[in-house]
VEXNU-608835 format. One line per 4 residues: number of its first residue (from 1); their letters; for each residue y, z, x of N, C-alpha, C. Coordinates in steps of 0.05 Angstrom, whole numbers, plus 5000, padded with zeros to 4 digits. Atoms other than C-alpha are relative to their C-alpha. Layout:
! residues N
NUM) a) Y,Z,X,Y,Z,X,Y,Z,X  ...
//
This chain:
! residues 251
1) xxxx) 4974,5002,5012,3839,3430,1854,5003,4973,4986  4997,5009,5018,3857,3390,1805,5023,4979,4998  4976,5007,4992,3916,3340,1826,5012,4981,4970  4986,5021,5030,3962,3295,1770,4989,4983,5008
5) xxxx) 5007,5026,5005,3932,3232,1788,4968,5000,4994  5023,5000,5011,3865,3272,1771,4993,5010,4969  4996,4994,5028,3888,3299,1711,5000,4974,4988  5007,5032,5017,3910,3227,1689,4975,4987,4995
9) xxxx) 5031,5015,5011,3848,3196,1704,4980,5022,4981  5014,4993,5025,3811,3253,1669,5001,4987,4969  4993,5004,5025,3854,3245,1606,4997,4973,4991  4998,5026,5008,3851,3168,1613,4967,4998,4981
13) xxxx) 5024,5001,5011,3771,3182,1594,5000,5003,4966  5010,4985,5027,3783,3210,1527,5004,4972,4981  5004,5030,5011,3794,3130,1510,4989,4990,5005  5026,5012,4997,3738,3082,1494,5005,4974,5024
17) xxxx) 4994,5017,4987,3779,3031,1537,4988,5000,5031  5013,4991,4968,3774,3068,1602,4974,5011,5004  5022,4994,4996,3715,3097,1593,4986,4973,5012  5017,5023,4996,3683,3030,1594,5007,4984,5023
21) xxxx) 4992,5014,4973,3725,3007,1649,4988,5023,5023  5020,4996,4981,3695,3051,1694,4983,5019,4997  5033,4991,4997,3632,3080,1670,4992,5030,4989  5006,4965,5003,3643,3154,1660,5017,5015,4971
25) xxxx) 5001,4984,5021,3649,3200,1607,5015,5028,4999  4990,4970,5003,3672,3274,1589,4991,5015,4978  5017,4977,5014,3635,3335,1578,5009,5029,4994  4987,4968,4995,3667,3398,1555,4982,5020,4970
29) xxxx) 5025,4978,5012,3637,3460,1528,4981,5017,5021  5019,4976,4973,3600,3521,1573,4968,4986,4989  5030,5012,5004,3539,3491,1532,4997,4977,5004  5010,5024,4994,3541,3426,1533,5001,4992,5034
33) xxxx) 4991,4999,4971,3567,3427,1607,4967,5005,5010  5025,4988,4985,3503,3471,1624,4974,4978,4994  5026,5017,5010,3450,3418,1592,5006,4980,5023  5005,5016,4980,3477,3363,1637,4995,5010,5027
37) xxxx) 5003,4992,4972,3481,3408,1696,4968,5007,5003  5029,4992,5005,3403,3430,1679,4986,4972,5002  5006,5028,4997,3394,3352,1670,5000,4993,5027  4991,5009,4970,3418,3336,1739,5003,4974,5001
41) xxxx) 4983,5028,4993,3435,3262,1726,5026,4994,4987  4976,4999,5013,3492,3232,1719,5028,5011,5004  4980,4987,5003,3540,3275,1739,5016,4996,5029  4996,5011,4988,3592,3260,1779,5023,5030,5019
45) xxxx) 4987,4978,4983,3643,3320,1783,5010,5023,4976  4993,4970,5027,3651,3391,1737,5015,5014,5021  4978,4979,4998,3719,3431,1738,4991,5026,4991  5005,4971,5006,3710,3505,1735,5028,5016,5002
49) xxxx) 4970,4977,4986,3770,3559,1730,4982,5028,5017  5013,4981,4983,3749,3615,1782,4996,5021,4977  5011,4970,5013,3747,3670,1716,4971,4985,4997  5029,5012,5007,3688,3616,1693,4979,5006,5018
53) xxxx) 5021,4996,4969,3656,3621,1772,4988,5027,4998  4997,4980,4996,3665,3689,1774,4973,5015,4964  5020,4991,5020,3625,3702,1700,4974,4992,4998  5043,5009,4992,3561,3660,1716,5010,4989,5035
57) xxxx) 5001,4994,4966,3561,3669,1792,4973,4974,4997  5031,5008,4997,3478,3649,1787,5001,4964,4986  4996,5029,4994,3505,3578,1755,5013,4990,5019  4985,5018,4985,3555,3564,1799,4981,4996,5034
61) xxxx) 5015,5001,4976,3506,3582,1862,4984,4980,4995  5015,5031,5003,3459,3527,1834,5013,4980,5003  4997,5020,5006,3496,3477,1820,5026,5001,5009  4974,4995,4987,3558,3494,1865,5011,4967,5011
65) xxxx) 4993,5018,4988,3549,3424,1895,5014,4974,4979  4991,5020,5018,3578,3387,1833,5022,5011,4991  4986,4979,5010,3626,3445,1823,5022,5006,5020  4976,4990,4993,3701,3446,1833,5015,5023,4993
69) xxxx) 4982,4978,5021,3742,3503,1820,5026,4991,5001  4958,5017,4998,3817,3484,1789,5008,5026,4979  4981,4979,5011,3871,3526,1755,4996,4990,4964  5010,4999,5025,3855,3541,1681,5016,4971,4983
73) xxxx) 4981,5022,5013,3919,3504,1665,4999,4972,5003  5012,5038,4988,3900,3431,1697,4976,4997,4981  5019,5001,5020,3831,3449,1655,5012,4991,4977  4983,5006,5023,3872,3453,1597,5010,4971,4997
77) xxxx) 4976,5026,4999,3915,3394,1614,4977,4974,4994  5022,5017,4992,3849,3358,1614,4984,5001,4966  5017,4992,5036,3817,3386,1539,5014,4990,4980  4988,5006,5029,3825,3357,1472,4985,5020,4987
81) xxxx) 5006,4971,5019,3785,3424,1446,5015,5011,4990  4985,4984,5012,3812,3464,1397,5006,5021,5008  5003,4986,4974,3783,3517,1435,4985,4997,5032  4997,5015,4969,3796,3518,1499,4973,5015,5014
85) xxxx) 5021,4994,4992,3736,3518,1548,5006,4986,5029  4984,5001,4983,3750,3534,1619,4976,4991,5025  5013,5010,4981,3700,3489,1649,4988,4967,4990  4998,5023,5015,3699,3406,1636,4982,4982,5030
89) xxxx) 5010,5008,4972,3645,3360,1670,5015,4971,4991  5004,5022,5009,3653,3285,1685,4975,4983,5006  5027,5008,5006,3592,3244,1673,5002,4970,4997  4996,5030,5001,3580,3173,1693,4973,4983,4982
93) xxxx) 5011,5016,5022,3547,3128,1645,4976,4985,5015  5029,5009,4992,3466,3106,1647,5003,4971,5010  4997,5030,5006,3466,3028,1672,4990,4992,4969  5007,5010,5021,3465,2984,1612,4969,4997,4992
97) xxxx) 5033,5007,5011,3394,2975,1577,5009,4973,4982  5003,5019,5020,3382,2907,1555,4975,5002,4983  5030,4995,5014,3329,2896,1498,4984,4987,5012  5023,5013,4996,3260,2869,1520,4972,5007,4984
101) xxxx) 5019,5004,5003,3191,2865,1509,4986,5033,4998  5005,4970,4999,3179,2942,1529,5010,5023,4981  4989,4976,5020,3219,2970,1475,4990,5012,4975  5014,4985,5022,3171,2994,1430,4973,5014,5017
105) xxxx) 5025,4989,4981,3123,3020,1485,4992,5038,4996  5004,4973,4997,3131,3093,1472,4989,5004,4963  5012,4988,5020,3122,3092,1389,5007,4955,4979  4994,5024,5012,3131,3032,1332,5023,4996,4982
109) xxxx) 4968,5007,5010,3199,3044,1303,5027,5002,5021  4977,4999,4991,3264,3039,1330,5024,5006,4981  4977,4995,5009,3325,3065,1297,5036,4983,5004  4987,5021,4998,3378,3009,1282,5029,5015,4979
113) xxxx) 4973,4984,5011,3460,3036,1274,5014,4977,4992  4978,5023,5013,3502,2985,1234,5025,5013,4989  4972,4994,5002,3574,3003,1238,5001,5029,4995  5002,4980,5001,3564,3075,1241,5031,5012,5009
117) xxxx) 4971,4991,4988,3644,3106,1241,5005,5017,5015  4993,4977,4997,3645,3177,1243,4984,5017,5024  5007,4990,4973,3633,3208,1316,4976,5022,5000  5017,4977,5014,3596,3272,1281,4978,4982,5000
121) xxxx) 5025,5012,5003,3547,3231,1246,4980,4990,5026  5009,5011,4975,3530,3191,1312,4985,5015,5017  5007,4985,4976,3518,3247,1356,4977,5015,4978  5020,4994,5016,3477,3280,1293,4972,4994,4998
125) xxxx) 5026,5020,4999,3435,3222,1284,4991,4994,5028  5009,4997,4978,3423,3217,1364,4985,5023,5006  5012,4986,5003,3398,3286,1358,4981,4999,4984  5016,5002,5018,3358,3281,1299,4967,4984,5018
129) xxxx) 5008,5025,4984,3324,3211,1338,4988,5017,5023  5005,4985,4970,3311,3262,1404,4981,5017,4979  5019,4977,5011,3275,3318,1359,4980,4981,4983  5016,5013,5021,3232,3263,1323,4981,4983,5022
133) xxxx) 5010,5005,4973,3212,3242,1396,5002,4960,5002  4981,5031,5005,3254,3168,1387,5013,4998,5037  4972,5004,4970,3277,3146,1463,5017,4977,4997  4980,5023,4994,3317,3089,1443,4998,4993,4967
137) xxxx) 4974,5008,5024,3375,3073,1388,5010,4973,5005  4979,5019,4997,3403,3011,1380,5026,5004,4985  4963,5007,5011,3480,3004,1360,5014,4974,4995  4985,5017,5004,3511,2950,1327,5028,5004,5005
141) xxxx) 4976,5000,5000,3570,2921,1342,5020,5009,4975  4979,4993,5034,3634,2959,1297,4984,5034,4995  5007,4974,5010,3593,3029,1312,5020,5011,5019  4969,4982,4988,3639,3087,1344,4982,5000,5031
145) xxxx) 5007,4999,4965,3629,3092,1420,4996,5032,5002  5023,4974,4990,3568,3132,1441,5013,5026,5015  4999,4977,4985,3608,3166,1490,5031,5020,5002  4976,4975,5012,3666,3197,1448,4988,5023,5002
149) xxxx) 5002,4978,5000,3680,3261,1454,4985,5020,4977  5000,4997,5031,3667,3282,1380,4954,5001,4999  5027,5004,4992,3593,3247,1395,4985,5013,5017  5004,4982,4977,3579,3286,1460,5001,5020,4990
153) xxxx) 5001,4967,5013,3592,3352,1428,4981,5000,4984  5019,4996,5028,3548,3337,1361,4976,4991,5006  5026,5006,4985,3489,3305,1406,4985,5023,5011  5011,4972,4991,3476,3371,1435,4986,4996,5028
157) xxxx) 5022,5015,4970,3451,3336,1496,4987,4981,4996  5021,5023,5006,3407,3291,1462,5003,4961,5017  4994,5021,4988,3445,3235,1491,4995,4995,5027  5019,5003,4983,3408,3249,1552,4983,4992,5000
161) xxxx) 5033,5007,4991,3348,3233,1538,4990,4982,4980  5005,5011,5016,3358,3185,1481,5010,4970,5012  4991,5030,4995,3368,3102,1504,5016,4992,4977  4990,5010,5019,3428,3079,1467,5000,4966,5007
165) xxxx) 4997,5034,4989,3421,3001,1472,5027,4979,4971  4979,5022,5021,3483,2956,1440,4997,4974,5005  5007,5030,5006,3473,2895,1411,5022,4990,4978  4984,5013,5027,3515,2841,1359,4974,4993,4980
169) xxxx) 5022,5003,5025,3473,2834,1299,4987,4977,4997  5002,5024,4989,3462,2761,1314,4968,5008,5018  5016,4998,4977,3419,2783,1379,4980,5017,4986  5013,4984,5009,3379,2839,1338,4980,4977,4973
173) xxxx) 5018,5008,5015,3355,2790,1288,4984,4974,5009  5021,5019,4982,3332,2734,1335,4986,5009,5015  5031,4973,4982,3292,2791,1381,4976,5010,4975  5032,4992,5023,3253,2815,1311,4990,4966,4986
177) xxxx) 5014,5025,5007,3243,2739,1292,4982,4990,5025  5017,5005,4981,3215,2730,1358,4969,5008,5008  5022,4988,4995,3176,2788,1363,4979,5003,4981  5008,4990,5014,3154,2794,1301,4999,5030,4983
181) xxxx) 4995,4967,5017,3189,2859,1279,5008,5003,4969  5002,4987,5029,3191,2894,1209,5036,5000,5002  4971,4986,5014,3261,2898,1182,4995,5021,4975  4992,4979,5030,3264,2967,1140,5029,5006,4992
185) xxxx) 4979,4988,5013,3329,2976,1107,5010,5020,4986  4979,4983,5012,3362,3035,1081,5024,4994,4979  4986,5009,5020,3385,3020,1015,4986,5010,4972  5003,4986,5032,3400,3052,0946,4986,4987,4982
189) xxxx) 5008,5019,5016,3373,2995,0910,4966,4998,5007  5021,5002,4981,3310,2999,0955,4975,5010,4982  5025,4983,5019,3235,3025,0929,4996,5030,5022  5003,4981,4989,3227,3098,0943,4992,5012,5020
193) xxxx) 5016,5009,4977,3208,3126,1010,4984,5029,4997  5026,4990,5002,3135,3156,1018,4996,5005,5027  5005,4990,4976,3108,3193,1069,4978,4971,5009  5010,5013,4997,3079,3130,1102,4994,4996,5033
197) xxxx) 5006,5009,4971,3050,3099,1175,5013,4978,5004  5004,5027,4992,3078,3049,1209,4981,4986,5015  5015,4994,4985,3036,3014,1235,4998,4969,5026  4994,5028,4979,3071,2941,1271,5028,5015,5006
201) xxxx) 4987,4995,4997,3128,2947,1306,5021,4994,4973  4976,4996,5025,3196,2962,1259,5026,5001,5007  4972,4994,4986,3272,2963,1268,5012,5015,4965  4985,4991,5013,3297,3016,1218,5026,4998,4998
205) xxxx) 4977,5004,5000,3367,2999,1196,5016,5015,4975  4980,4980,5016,3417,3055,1172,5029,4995,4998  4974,5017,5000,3486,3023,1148,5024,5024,5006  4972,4987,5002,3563,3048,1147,4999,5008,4971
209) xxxx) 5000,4978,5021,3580,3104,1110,5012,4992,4977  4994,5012,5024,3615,3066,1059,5000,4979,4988  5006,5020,5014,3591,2999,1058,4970,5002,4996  5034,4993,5003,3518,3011,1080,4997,4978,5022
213) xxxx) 5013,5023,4982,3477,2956,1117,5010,4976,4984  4987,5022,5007,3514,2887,1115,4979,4986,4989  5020,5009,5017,3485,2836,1075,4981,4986,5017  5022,5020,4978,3465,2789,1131,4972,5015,4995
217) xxxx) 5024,4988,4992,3419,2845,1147,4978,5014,4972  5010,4999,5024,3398,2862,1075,4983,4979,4984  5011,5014,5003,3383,2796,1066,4974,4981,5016  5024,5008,4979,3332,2789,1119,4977,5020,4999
221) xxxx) 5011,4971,4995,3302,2854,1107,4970,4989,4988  5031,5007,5010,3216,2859,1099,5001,5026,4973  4994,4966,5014,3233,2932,1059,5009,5000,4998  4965,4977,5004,3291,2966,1026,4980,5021,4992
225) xxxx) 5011,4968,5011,3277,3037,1019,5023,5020,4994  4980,4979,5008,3311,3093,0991,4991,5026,4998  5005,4970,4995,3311,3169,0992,5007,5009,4968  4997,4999,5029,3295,3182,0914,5013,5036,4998
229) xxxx) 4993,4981,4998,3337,3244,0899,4998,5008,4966  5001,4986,5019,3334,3291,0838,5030,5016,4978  4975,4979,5021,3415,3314,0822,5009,4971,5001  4984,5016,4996,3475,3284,0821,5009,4990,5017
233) xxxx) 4987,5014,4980,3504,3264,0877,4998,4982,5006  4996,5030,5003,3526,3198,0886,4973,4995,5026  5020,5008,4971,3492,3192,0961,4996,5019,5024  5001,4971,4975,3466,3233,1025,5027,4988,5018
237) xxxx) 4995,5004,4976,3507,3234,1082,4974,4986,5019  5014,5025,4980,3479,3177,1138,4986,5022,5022  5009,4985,4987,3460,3227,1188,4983,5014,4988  5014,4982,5023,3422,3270,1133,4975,4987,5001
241) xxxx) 5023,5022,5006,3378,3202,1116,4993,4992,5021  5012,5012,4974,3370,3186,1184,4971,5025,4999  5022,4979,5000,3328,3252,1185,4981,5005,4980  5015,5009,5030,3294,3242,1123,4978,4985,5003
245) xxxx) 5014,5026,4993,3272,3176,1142,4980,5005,5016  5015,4994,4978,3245,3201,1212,4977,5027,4994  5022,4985,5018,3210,3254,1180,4970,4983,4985  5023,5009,5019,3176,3216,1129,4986,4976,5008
249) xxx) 5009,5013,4989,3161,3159,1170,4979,5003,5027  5011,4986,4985,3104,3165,1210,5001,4970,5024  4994,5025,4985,3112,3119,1275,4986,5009,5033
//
């Protein structure tokens, strides 16, 4: 059951404030729901309405132990969905990842978010990053919070299994002066991008959708590259070139 001071706290989640004050998240959707429940971390407590129980019996018997049943309408009281979906988990947040020395241990690029707005894109490009076999994102400070709702839906799960690490842009360019990392930039002005190897470590950096990558970081860059296109259109969508990039980059 579902009481008002658990409704509140649900609804308090759907802000980046509380979220971050204590840790947890919100998952709604029968699909996305089912990926964390298949995941098994993380999770802390999923609302069900008994028609939901009652239509997948064979989930709720698995995973009964994370599984409350409450009245559709408290569900409701609880959704910012358009459509409504009569089963919402909550999901507590990975400990922080700081950056170190290990963070290029699985491949040689890293994917670097500079002021990334729009919640879509975010969760796009976290997917994209997961199917390109990327375990760790960094996020500049001034990007949208990983664990909006908006993000969570358009991740598709990916945000399971993808390391988002946040940093101030300051901290990201004294770790690649240290280590010796590649700055590639993402930029119109840039020389064309070629199916190429990396082959030292790299910190790909994909800017805001309407300014791009700030200058600081433009002006530090070892590469600008760009995605040479053939019509008109002014520019891709940021999520688009994230996939582009990861494609044609071999890492």
């Amino acid at each position: 059951m579902l009481s008002k001071n658990k409704i509140k706290f649900v609804n308090s989640l759907h802000k980046s404030k509380y979220r971050k004050i204590n840790r947890k998240y919100i998952v709604e959707g029968h699909k996305p729901v089912l990926e964390w429940l298949e995941n098994g971390n993380y999770i802390d407590t999923c609302y069900a309405s008994k028609k939901w129980v009652l239509e997948y019996p064979e989930i709720y018997d698995k995973y009964r132990e994370w599984i409350e049943i409450a009245e559709e309408k408290d569900i409701k009281a609880c959704s910012q969905l358009t459509n409504f979906s009569p089963v919402i988990l909550i999901a507590n947040m990975p400990e922080e990842e700081k950056i170190n020395s290990s963070l290029f241990e699985n491949n040689n690029l890293i994917l670097v978010l500079d002021r990334i707005q729009d919640p879509g894109n975010l969760g796009t490009i976290i997917r994209s990053a997961d199917w390109f076999g990327l375990k760790k994102i960094i996020v500049l400070k001034g990007t949208v919070d990983t664990y909006n709702n908006k993000v969570i839906q358009s991740s598709m799960g990916s945000v399971l299994r993808v390391d988002i690490i946040e940093m101030e842009e300051e901290e990201l360019l004294l770790f690649a002066k240290e280590n010796d990392i590649e700055l590639l930039v993402a930029d119109m002005e840039g020389a064309a991008l070629e199916k190429q190897s990396i082959s030292k470590p790299s910190f790909l950096i994909l800017g805001n959708e309407g300014q791009g990558v700030s200058l600081v970081l433009q002006n530090k860059a070892n590469k600008k590259l760009k995605i040479h296109g053939k019509g008109g259109a002014e520019s891709l969508n940021v999520a688009i070139s994230a996939a582009v990039f990861l494609f044609a980059l071999d890492f």
